[in-house]
C-alpha angles and dihedrals in degrees: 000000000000083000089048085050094051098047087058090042086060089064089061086068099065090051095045093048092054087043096060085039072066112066099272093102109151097007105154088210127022122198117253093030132109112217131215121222131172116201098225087218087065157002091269119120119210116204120189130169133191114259114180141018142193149167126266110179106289089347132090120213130191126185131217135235118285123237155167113277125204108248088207097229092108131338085260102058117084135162138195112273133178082206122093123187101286094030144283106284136021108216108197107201112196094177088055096031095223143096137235130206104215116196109197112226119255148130105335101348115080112222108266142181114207112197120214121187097179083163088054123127102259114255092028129125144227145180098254092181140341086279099028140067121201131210135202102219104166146354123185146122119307138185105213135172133045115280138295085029097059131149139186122202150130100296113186117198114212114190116195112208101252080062105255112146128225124188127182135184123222088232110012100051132220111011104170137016147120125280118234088224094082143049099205117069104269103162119208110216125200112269126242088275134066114238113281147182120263091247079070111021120105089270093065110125075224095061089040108034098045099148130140125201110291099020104128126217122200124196127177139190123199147169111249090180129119092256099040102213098174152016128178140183138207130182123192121193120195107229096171135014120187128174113203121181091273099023154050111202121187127187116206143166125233143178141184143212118200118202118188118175125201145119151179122298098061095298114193091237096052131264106291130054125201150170126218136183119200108213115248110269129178115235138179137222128190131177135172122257082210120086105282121233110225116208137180076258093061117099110231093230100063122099094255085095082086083079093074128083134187102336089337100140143183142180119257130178088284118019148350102281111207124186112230124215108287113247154176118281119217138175115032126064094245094053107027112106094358119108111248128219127189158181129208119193108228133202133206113251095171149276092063088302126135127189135168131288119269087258097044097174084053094061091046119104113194132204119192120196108259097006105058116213121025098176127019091194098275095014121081123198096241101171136014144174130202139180116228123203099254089069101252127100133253107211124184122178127008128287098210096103090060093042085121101049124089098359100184149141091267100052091053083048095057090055090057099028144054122198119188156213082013114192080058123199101184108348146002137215127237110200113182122208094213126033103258107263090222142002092300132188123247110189124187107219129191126223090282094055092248112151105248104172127356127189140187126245119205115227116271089041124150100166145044135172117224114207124217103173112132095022124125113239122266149088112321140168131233114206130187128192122199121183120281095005146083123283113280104220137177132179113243114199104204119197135189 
């Protein structure tokens, strides 16, 4: 999935490059781009954005995206701040040919305007604020990143007197430079990925919700106290994925199991224990590929939290909602090696200051590249199987916990069968686990379960290719029927 990440990443290249063809050459921040910061102290990754932008005279100003800054007294404690990491607002100057960094005064942070000359001769000085001078001491080509999302480009390198570094790209903006959340010289350095726009930033749908009909998804929920009181389990199966010019729209099947323990003679869980199993239902679910907006109407479980970036926040219908610095998951197999992405509910404690939850891992909800959500506040992804396009599954965790969710003819079928690619363009391949005992029937069904095509297999098969030229796209079955036993079916999502 990092690869996955990277490779979108890629297509980023070709828009940055026309937009500094354009007359945004040097431009630490450009409009309509997320930008990737490590803090050099630690694995976090900040992400910030431009928001807004206006017109001062001959000077164009943009603001950045508001968050929610530390306020230092403890890693808990955060309050609402028009400053970002590198400031509040980005003033570009034509006349001067320069930019300026401006930090709006507030509650710990004294208003400041940083000046930046990238253009300007090499060698040469400049007031950068009222304190500090800034020098130009080099400018000249770089290769920068991590393969395969490499890039090579002008990179000027800018040193203030009191030794903070700034570099900046021609094309790809600001690499390298303090944080005005510190007094000490942490330096931020360009991610492994160039600046992109949402559609293929880690926060895509596309890069999160990556998921193909079949593929099953676990979550559990259980009590790790010293008197466990409860465990439940649900399983979601993706019938039907389908990806439309503003949204990706997936139908699945799900079911749940409910455990509550308890007893007579004051027992910690309550009196009563029981068991209940939801019936299987089929539900949707449907987001924007576009940048979502997130309201106080929004529910803070859908999946609109993707809007947010680092510390970037909104109200929802129960809480503030904040996104938290994207990471690198490790352990277990649904986190390690995957980038993690997540939101904290906050609540107000005074003074304009707002902290977690009690339970702070239970107000966390958690996204993992390729998998979607890891944890859905009190529930964890604990097993998951994916197809891969190469036909085969990735599976990570055990399903025996859900051995009793979603029994049905095609999962019998999975476990004999393989279908891919699914979704299917012109054609789809049937691999068989076991030789066919005998000539066998293989039949292509449409949604209402009428036969379309049908085809023998000679005895000994293991494979069969299943045509769809000529269909028209939509949601079909492949059935295949083997001597002396039920129908083996899968769903085959074809697409034009």
């Amino acid at each position: 999935m990092k690869h996955l990440y990277r490779l979108l990443a890629l297509a980023g290249l070709a828009a940055l490059a026309h937009s500094a063809a354009h007359g945004q050459d040097w431009r630490p921040f450009r409009p309509g781009l997320i930008y990737s910061y490590n803090w050099s102290t630690t694995n976090a990754t900040h992400t910030l954005r431009l928001d807004s932008a206006y017109v001062a005279g001959t000077d164009s100003v943009y603001t950045f995206n508001r968050v929610m800054r530390p306020t230092g007294v403890n890693t808990f404690q955060f309050r609402p701040s028009r400053n970002n990491i590198l400031g509040g607002r980005l003033i570009c100057r034509p006349a001067q040919r320069e930019y300026a960094l401006e930090t709006v005064a507030e509650i710990g942070m004294a208003a400041q305007t940083l000046i930046l000359r990238p253009r300007a001769a090499v060698g040469s000085s400049w007031a950068a604020t009222p304190l500090l001078t800034a020098t130009l001491t080099s400018r000249g080509q770089r290769t920068w990143g991590v393969a395969p999302a490499t890039f090579t480009d002008s990179v000027a390198t800018i040193t203030l007197s009191n030794g903070r570094v700034f570099e900046l790209s021609r094309s790809y903006g600001l690499l390298r430079g303090p944080s005005n959340w510190t007094s000490t010289a942490v330096d931020l350095l360009q991610g492994n990925t160039v600046p992109v726009p949402y559609q293929q930033s880690i926060y895509s749908p596309l890069v999160q919700l990556d998921f193909q009909p079949g593929d099953e998804l676990g979550y559990a929920a259980e009590d790790y106290g010293a008197f466990p009181c409860y465990r439940d389990y649900e399983l979601r199966r993706i019938l039907t994925r389908q990806q439309t010019a503003d949204s990706l729209i997936y139908t699945y099947l799900t079911q749940t199991e409910y455990n509550r323990a308890g007893g007579p003679n004051n027992n910690p869980c309550g009196p009563t224990a029981y068991y209940n199993l939801t019936s299987p239902r089929v539900e949707r679910l449907a987001v924007p590929l576009r940048r979502p907006a997130l309201t106080r109407q929004s529910d803070y479980l859908s999946h609109a939290s993707l809007s947010l970036l680092t510390y970037e926040y909104a109200w929802t219908t129960n809480a503030l909602l904040m996104g938290e610095a994207v990471r690198s998951g490790s352990g277990s197999c649904q986190l390690n090696g995957r980038l993690l992405v997540a939101y904290a509910r906050m609540y107000g404690a005074g003074a304009g200051i707002y902290t977690y939850g009690v339970d702070a891992a239970g107000g966390t909800h958690e996204y993992a590249v390729g998998v979607g959500e890891t944890r859905r506040f009190y529930w964890l992804l604990q097993y998951y199987r994916k197809l891969l396009p190469n036909g085969s599954y990735a599976t990570c965790g055990t399903r025996t916990n859900f051995n009793t969710l979603l029994p049905s003819r095609e999962a019998r079928s999975a476990a004999r069968l393989q279908l891919y690619p699914n979704p299917a363009t012109h054609e789809a391949t049937l691999r068989l686990q076991q030789p066919t005992p005998a000539e066998t029937s293989l039949t292509l069904l449409d949604a209402l379960g009428r036969q379309v095509r049908q085809q023998r297999l000679d005895r000994g098969a293991t494979q069969a290719t299943v045509p769809l030229t000529g269909l028209s796209a939509g949601l079909y079955v492949v059935q295949l029927q083997l001597p002396g036993e039920a129908p083996l079916v899968l769903r085959l999502q074809h697409v034009e």
